[in-house]
N, C-alpha and C positions, 0 to 999 in steps of 0.2 A: 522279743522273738524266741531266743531261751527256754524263756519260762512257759509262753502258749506252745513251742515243740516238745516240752518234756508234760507239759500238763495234758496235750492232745494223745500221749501216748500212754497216757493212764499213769504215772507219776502220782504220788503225794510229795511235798515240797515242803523245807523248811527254810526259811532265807534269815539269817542273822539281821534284824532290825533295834537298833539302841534308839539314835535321833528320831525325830519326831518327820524330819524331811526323810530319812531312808527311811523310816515306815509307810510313811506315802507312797515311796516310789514305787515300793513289794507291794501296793493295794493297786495301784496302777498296773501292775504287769497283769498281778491273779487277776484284775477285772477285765484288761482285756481279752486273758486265755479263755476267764469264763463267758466272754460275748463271745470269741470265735468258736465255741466247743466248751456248750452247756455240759454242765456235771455236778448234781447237786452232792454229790458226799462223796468231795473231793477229800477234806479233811487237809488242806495246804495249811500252812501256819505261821507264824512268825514269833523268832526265838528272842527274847529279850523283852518286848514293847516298853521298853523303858520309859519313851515320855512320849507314849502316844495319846493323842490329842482323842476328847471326847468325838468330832467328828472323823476322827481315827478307826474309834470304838464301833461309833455307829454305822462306817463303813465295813467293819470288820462284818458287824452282825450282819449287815442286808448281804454279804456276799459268802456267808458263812466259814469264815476264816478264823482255826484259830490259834489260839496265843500259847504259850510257854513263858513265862514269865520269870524273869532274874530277881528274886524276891529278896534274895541275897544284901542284894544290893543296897538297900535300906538300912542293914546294920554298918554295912562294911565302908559304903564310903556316899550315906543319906549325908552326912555331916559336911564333908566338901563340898557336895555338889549343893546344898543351901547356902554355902558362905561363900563357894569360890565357882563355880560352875554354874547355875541355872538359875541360882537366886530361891530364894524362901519360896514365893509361889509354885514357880514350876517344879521345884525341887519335893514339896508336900505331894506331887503327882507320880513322880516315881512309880512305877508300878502301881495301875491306879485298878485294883483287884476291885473294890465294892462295886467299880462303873460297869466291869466287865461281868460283872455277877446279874448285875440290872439287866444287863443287853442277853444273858442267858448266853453269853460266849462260851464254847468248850476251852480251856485252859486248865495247865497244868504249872507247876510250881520246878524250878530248878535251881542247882547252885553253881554250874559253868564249872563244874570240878574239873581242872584241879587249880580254877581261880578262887574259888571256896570250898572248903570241907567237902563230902557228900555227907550229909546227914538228913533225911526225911524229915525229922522232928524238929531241924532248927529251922527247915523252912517254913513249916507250919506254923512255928514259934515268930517269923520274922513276919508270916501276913497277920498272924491273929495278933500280935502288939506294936509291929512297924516301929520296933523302940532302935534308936543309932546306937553307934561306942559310944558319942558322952551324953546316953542316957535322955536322948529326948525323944519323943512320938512325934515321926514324922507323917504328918497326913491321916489324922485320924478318922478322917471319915473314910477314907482306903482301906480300913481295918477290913477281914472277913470273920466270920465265925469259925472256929474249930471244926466242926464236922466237914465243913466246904474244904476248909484247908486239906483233911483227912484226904477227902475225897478224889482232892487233885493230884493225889501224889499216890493214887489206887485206881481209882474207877476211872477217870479223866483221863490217868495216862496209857490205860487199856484202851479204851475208846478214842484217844486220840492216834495210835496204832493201828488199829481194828484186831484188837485183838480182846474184844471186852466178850466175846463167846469163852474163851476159855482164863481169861484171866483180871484181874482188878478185885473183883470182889470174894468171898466165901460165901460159896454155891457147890451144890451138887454136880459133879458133870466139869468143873474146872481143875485148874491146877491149884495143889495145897500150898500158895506159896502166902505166907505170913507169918508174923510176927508177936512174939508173944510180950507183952511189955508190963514191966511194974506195977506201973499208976495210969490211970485212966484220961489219958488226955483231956476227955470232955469235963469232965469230974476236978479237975484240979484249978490252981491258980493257973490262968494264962501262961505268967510270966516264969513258970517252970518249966512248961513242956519241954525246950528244950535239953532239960537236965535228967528226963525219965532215963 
């Protein structure tokens, strides 16, 4: 009830979603706001999707909700959550970016600062290699490409705002906010970017 009075009143919504059941519950609420009080570019989201389920995903897509992703998470404690937490399958799901990329979901990349650093380039560095602390690849098919990653931590997170008229990319007519950096993220090894 909440979430359809804050969504009927023109609200965008971010609901903290880790489990795979609280992510259900946030796709249950946003769907019944969006049956009582259609609104296609709502842009509602959910913060984390840690182990949402591909019929998670493909709920997300048909109701157009989207993600923020803790990508973080995969270095910081992928390793627990295979051995002690979720187990090796569900744990290689972790933030499952390539499916979300499939579904043409809007998401963007985060690190829950100040439960992680903030650094744009580790998180890039975390989806384009999904490598843990003791150095393994969790979930490789989950990998995304470098520009995608670029993207969601610029264009994505403009437009997941509504603020992609004046900011995310360099364009004429926007604000000049950017970053001048050493080495060419796209150009380099993977597993540097986050050292540029």
């Amino acid at each position: 009830e909440e979430v359809a009075d804050l969504h009927k009143r023109g609200y965008r919504m971010a609901i903290h979603g880790n489990g795979d059941r609280a992510i259900g519950s946030i796709l249950d609420a946003y769907e019944l706001a969006l049956k009582a009080y259609p609104r296609s570019d709502h842009r509602h989201r959910i913060e984390h999707v840690q182990t949402a389920t591909v019929a998670d995903l493909d709920r997300m897509q048909r109701l157009n909700v989207a993600g923020s992703f803790f990508i973080n998470h995969v270095y910081y404690w992928g390793d627990r959550h295979k051995k002690l937490f979720l187990g090796p399958e569900r744990a290689r799901r972790i933030s499952p970016l390539a499916e979300a990329v499939d579904r043409d979901l809007l998401f963007t990349l985060h690190s829950d600062c100040p439960v992680t650093p903030a650094s744009p380039l580790f998180s890039v560095w975390a989806a384009v290699n999904r490598i843990t602390r003791d150095g393994e690849i969790l979930g490789p098919e989950q990998k995304i490409d470098v520009e995608t990653a670029i993207r969601t931590m610029t264009i994505y997170g403009a437009q997941l705002n509504f603020d992609e008229d004046h900011s995310g990319s360099i364009e004429i007519g926007k604000q000049a906010d950017f970053a001048v950096l050493a080495e060419d993220p796209t150009a380099i090894d993977p597993e540097d970017i986050k050292d540029i």
